[in-house]
N, C-alpha and C positions, 0 to 999 in steps of 0.2 A: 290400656296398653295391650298390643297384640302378641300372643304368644312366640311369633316370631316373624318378622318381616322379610321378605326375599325378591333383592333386588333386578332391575330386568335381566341385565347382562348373568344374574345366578341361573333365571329360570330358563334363560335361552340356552345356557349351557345345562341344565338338567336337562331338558327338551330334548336335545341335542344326544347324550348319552344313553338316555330311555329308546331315541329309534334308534339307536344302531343295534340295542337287542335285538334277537331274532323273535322273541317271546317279550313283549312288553309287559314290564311289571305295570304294578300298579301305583307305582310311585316312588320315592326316598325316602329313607330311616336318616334320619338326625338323632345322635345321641352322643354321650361322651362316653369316656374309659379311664380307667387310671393307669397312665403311662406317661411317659414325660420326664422331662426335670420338675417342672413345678407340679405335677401330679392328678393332671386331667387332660386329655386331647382330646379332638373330635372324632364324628365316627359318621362315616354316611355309608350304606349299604341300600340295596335293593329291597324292595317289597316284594315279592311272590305271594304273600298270605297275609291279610289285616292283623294287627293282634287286639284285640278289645280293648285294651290297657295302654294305646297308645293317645296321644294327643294328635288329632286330625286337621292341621292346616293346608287348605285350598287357595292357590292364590297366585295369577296369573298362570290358567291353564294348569297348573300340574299341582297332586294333592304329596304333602312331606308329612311325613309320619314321625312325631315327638316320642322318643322312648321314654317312658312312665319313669324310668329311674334318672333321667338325666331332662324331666321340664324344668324343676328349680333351677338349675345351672344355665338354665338356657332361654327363658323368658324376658324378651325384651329384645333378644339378640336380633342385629341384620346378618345375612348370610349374603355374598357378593362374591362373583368370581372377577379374580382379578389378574392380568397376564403384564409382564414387561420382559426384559430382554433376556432375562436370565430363566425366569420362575411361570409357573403358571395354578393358579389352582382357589381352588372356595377358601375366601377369609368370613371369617367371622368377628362383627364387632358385640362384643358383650357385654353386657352393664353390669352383671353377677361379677365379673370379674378385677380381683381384686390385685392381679401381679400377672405376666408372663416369664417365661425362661428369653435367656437371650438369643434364643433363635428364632423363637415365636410358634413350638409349635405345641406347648402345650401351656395349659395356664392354674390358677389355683382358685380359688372363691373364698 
């Protein structure tokens, strides 16, 4: 099982936000937080600087960076950007996960 799978339409949109920096990092941070109704959401931020202690997935052109405290939660998971008429934005389908809140934007394990 791959520590995380990301779909074409995610990476084109990672692609996609990485050039319109002016200074291209070096990738995305995936990790979670505790916030929410149900008491974890996700988290993506910018790489400026490797941290040792992350997990390093390469895959379709751009490398995502796993925060060390948030792989258990998130092994296995597809990451997808997904748009319709209203919404736009990265879903994640997650196996770890055991419930969401009913808006879906955070979940529990």
């Amino acid at each position: 099982m791959s520590v995380l799978t990301i779909t074409d339409r995610a990476a084109e949109r990672v692609r996609a936000i990485i050039a319109e920096r002016e200074t291209p990092p070096l990738g995305m941070r995936i990790g979670t937080k505790t916030a929410g109704c149900s008491g974890l959401m996700y988290r993506l931020d910018y790489v400026e600087e490797a941290n040792p202690a992350d997990e390093v997935v390469e895959d379709k052109g751009i490398k995502l960076f796993i925060d060390s405290m948030s792989l258990m939660y998130l092994i296995g998971s597809v990451m997808d950007w997904k748009e319709d008429t209203f919404t736009e934005g990265f879903t994640f389908e997650n196996p770890n996960a055991k419930g969401m809140c009913g808006c879906g934007e955070s979940f529990h394990v």
